[in-house]
C-alpha positions as CSV (number, residue, x, y, z in Angstrom):
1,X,-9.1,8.9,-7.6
2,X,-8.1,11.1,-10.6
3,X,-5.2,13.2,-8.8
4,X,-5.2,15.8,-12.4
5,X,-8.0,17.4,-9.8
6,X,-5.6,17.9,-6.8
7,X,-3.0,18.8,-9.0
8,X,-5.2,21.3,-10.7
9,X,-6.1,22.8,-6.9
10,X,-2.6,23.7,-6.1
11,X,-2.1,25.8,-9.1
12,X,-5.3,27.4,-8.3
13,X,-4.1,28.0,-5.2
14,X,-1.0,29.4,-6.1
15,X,-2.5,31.5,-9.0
16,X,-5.5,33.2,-6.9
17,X,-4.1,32.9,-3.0
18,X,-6.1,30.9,-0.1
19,X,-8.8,33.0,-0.3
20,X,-10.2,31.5,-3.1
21,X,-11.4,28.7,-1.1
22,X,-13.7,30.8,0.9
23,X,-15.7,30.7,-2.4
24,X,-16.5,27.1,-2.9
25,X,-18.8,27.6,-6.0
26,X,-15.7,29.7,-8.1
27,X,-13.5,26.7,-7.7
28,X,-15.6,24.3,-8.4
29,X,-16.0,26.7,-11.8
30,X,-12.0,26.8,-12.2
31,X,-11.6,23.1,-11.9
32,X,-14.2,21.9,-14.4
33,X,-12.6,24.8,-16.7
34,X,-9.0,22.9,-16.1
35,X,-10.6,19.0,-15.7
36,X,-13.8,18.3,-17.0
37,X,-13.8,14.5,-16.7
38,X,-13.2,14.8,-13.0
39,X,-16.6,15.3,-11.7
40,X,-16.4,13.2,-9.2
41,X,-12.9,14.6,-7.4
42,X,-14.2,17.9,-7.9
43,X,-17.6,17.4,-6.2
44,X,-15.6,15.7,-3.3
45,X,-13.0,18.7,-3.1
46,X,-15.8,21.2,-3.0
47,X,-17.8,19.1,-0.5
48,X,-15.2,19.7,2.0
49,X,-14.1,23.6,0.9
50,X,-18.2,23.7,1.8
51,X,-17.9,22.1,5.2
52,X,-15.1,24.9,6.3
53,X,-11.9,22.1,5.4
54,X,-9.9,24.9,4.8
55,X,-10.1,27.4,7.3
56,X,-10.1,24.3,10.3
57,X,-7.1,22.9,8.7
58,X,-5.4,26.4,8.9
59,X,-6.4,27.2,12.4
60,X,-5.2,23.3,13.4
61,X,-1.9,24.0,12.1
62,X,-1.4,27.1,14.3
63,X,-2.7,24.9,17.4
64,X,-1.5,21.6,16.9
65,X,-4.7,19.8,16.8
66,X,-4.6,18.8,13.3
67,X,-4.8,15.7,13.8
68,X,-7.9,15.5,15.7
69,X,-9.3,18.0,13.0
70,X,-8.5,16.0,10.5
71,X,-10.3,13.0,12.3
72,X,-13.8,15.3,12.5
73,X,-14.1,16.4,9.1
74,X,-13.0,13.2,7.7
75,X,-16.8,12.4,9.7
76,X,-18.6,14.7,8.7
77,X,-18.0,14.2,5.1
78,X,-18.9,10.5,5.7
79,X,-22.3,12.2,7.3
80,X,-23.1,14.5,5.4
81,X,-22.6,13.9,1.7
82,X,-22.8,10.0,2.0
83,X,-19.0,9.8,1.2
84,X,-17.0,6.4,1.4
85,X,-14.0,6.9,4.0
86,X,-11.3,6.6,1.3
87,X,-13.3,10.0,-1.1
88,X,-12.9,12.1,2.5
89,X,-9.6,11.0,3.6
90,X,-8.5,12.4,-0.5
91,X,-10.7,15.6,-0.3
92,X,-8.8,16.6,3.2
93,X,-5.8,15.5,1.5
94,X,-6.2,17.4,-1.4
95,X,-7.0,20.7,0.4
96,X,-4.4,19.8,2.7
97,X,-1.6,19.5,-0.1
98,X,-3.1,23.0,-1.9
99,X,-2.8,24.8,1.7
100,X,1.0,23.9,1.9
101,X,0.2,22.0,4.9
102,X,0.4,18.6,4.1
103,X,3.7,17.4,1.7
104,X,2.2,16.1,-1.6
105,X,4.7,13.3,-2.0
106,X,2.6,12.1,1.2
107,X,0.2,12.0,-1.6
108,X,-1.0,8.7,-3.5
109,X,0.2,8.2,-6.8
110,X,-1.0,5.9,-10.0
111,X,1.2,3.9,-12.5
112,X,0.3,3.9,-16.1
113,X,-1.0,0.3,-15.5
114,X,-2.9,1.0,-13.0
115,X,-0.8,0.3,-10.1
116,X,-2.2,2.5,-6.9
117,X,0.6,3.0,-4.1
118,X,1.0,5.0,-1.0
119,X,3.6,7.5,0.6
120,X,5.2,5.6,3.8
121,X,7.5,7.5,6.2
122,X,10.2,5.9,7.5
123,X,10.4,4.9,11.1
124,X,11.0,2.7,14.4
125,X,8.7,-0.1,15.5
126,X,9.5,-3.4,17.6
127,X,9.4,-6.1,15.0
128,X,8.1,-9.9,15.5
129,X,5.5,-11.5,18.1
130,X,4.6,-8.3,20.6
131,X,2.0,-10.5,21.2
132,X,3.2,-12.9,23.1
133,X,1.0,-15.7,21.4
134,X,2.5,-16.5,18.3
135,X,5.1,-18.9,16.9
136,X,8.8,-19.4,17.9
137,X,9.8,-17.8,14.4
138,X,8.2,-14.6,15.3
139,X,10.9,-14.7,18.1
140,X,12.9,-12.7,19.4
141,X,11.1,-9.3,18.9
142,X,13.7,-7.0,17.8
143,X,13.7,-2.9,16.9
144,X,14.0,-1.8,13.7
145,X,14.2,1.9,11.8
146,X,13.7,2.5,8.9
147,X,15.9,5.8,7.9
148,X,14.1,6.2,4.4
149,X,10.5,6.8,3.0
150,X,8.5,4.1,0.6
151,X,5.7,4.3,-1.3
152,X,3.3,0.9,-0.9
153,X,0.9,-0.7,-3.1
154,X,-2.8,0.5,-1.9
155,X,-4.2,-3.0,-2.7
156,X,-2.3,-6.2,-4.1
157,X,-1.8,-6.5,-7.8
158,X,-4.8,-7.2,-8.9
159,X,-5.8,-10.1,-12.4
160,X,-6.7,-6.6,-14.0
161,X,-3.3,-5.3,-13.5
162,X,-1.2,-8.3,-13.9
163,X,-3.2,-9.4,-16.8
164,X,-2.0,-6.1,-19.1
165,X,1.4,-6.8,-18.0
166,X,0.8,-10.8,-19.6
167,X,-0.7,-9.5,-22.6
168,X,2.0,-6.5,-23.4
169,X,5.3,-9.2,-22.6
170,X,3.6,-12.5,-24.0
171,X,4.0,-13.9,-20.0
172,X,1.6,-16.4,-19.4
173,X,-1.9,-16.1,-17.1
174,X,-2.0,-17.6,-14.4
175,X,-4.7,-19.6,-13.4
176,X,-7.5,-18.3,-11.4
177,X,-8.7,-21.4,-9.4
178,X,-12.2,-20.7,-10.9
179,X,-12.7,-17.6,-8.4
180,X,-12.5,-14.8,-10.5
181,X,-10.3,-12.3,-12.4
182,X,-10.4,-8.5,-12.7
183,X,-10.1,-6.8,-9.5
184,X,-9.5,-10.0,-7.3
185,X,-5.6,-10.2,-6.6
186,X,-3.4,-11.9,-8.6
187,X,-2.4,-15.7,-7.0
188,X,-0.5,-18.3,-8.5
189,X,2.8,-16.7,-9.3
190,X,6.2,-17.0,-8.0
191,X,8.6,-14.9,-6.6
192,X,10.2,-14.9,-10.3
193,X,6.7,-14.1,-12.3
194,X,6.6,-11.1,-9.3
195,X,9.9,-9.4,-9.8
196,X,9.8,-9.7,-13.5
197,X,6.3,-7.3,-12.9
198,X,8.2,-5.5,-11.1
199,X,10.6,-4.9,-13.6
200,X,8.5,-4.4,-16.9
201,X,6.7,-2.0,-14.7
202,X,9.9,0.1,-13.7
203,X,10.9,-0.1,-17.6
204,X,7.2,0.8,-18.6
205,X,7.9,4.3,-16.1
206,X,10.9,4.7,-17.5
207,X,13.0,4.1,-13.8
208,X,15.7,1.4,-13.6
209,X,14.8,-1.7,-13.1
210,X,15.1,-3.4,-9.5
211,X,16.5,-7.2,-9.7
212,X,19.0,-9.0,-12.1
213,X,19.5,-12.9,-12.9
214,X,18.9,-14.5,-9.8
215,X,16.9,-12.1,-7.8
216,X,20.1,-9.7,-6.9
217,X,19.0,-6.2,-6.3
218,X,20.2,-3.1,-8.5
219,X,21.0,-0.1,-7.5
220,X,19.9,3.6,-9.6
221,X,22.6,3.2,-11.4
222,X,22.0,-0.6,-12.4
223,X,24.6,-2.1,-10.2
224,X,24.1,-5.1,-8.1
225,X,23.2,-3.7,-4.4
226,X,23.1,-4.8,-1.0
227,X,21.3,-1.5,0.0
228,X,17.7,-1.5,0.2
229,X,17.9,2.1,0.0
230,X,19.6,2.5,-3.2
231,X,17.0,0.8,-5.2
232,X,15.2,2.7,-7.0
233,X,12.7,0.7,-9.1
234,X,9.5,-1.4,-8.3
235,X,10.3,-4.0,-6.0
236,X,8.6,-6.2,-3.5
237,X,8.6,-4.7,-0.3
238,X,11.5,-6.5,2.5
239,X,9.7,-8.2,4.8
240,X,10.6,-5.3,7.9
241,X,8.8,-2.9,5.2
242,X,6.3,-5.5,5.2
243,X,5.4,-5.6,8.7
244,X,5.7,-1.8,9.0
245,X,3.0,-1.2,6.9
246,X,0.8,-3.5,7.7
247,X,1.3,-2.4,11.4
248,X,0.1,1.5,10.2
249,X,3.6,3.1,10.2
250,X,4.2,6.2,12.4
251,X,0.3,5.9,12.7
252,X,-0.1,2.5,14.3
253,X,-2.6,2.1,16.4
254,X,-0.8,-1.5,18.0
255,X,-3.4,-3.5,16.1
256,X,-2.7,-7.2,16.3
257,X,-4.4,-7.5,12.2
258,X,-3.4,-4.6,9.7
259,X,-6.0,-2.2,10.7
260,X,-8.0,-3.6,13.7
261,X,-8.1,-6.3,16.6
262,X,-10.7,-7.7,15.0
263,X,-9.7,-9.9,11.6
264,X,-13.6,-9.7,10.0
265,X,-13.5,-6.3,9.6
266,X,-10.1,-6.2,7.5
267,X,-9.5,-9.4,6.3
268,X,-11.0,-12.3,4.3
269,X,-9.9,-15.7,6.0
270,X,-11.5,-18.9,6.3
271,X,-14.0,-18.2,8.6
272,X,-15.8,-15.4,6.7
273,X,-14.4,-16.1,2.4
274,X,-16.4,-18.9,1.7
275,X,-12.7,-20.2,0.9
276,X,-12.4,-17.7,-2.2
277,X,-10.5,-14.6,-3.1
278,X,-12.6,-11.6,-2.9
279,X,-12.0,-8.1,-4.6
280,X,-9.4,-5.4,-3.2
281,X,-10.3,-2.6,-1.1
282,X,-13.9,-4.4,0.3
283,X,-12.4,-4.7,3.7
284,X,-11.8,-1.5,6.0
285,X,-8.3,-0.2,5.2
286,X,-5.2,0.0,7.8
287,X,-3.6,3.2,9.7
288,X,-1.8,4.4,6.3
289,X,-4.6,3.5,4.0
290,X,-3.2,0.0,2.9
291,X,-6.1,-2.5,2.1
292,X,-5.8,-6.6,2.4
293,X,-2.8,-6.7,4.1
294,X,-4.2,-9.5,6.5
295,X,-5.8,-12.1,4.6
296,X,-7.2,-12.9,0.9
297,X,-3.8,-13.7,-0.3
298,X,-0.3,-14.3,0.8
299,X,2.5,-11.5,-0.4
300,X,5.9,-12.5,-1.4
301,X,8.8,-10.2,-0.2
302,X,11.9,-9.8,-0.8
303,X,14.0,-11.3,1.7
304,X,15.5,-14.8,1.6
305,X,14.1,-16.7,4.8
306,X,15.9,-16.6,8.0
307,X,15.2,-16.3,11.7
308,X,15.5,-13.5,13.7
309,X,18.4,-11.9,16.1
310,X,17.7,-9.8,19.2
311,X,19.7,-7.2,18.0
312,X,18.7,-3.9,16.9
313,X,18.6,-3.2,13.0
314,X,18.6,-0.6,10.4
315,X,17.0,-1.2,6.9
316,X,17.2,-4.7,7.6
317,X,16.9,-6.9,4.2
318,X,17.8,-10.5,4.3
319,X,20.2,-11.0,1.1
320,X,21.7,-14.3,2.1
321,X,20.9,-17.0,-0.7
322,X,19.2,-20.1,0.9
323,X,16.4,-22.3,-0.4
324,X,13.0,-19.8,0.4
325,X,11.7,-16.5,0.1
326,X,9.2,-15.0,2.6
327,X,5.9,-14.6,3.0
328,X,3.4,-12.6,4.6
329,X,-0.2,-11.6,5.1
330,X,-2.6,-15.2,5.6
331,X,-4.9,-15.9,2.8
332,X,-8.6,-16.3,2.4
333,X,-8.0,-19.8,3.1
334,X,-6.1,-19.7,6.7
335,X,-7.5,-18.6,10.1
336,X,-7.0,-15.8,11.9
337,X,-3.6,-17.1,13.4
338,X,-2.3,-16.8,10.0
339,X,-3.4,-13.3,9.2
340,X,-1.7,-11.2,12.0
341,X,0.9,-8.8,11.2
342,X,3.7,-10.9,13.0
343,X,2.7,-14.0,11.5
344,X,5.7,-15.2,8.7
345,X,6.1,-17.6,6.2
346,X,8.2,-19.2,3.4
347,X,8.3,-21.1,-0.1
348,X,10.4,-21.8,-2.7
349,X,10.5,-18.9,-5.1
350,X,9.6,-21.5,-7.9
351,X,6.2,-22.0,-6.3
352,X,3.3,-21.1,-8.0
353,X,0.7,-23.6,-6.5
354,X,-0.1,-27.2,-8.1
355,X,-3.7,-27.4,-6.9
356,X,-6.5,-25.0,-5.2
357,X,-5.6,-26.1,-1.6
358,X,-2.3,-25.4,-1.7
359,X,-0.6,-22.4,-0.1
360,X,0.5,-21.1,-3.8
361,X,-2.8,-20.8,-5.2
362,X,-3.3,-18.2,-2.7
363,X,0.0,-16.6,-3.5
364,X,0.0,-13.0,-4.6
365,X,2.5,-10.0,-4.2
366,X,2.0,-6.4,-3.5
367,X,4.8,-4.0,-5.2
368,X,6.6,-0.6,-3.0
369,X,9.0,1.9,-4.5
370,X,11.7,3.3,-2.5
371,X,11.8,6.8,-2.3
372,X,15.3,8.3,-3.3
């Protein structure tokens, strides 16, 4: 979505008071005045200032039911104007943000490549196997917080994305595997090929870049860090911010896959891929509105491999040198053991997959950005 539309609301807003939104039709008139060439945010905006967004969102935020409000007219724009789920969750949003009622840094937000990302609130989940089902290394569950807020790739990098980024630095493509470029995710790189992404990207939005030499991390101020919280560039996510997300956040639902019990309806896996990568965003999206988080393809993270203590942690990010980096997420090539949130992994940050079967032809990376 084009956020100049939402952008253009609040001043709207702010310039004419709330009433303006009793008058769908006037602005609709103001916003094609401000953004002509956003027809289609501006006919989902007004779609929901038509179904009464505005004064339900009001009278939910007096009563605490928002969320439940939220919930119904996220339906009935689905119902009634044929929407997909992601153009009503952004037109509730957007009203949301112009009513003062939602924060708009909760709002998504779009890198000059292309990059999509998500705002994630910080917060406390039980970490590893609450299953009860999966592997020793999932063990011991332990809690976690999270004291800080992150923003979150919406998809994986995608060949479209990673491919502008090879042809502005002179990097070289990966290969494919014969399944596609453009919109599929980006596989066959290494943990090196992802942070240096990372860091033409932070360079390219003019915010300091996030690892040096080796993989250390840098601080705002470009010193070397131990802080995940100081970081202030693009960076993979830490594997706890991994498994946060892909759990829905403060909005979890418990799901045992990132977004539902069941792994077809968010993930492509073996059993359902036809053993190929398939384009972002196909599958239904998680709690926070993160897409492919369980299966298609693997994600590096940050953290050097390790197993897990009992022990409660804060910000936890595993900065002790070994031989592997971690992995998470199952690939369109694993089954559905592989593609549960809990489910880690490792390889050498080197690897970038010799041959189609192999684990790092299916690896990818999504990107987060810590917010300071």
């Amino acid at each position: 979505m084009n956020n100049e539309a939402r952008r253009h609301l609040v001043e709207i807003v702010k310039r004419y008071g709330i009433k303006i939104f009793d008058e769908p039709r006037k602005v609709e008139d103001l916003l094609m005045d401000f953004c002509g060439d956003c027809k289609k945010e501006i006919f989902i905006i007004v779609s929901g200032l038509k179904e009464g967004a505005s004064t339900e969102l009001l009278n939910s935020s007096k009563s605490g039911t928002q969320k439940l409000v939220i919930g119904r007219l996220f339906q009935r724009l689905q119902d009634n104007y044929a929407m997909t789920e992601e153009a009503s969750i952004w037109s509730i949003e957007s009203i949301a943000i112009a009513l003062g009622i939602k924060s708009e840094k909760e709002s998504e937000i779009k890198t000059s490549n292309g990059d999509e990302l998500i705002y994630v609130e910080g917060g406390r989940f039980v970490m590893g196997d609450t299953w009860g089902d999966g592997y020793s290394d999932e063990k011991p569950t332990h809690r976690v917080e999270l004291t800080y807020d992150f923003y979150v790739g919406k998809y994986p990098v995608t060949f479209e994305e990673y491919d502008r980024y090879c042809k502005e630095t002179g990097a070289e493509k990966p290969y494919d595997w014969d399944r596609g470029r453009g919109r599929r995710p980006v596989v066959s790189v290494s943990w090196f090929d992802a942070i240096e992404y990372c860091n033409w990207l932070s360079e390219k939005e003019g915010l300091p870049i996030a690892y040096y030499g080796g993989g250390s991390l840098l601080d705002e101020n470009r010193r070397k860090t131990e802080e995940i919280t100081r970081v202030k560039g693009y960076r993979l996510l830490t594997e706890a911010e991994w498994e946060f997300a892909a759990r829905g956040g403060k909005k979890s639902m418990g799901y045992k896959y990132s977004g539902s019990n069941s792994p077809d309806s968010v993930a492509w896996y073996d059993s359902n891929s036809g053993d190929k990568t398939h384009e972002v965003g196909k599958k239904k999206r998680n709690e926070l509105g993160l897409y492919d988080m369980s299966g298609n393809v693997w994600e590096w993270c940050s953290d050097w491999w390790g197993s897990y203590s009992s022990s409660a942690q804060t910000n936890p990010y595993n900065n002790k040198a070994g031989s592997n980096r971690v992995y998470r997420g199952g690939s369109c090539y694993h089954d559905a053991t592989y593609v549960r949130v809990a489910f880690r992994d490792y390889e050498t940050p080197t690897d970038a997959g010799s041959s189609r079967a192999d684990a790092g032809s299916t690896l990818g990376f999504r990107i987060c950005r810590t917010v300071l």
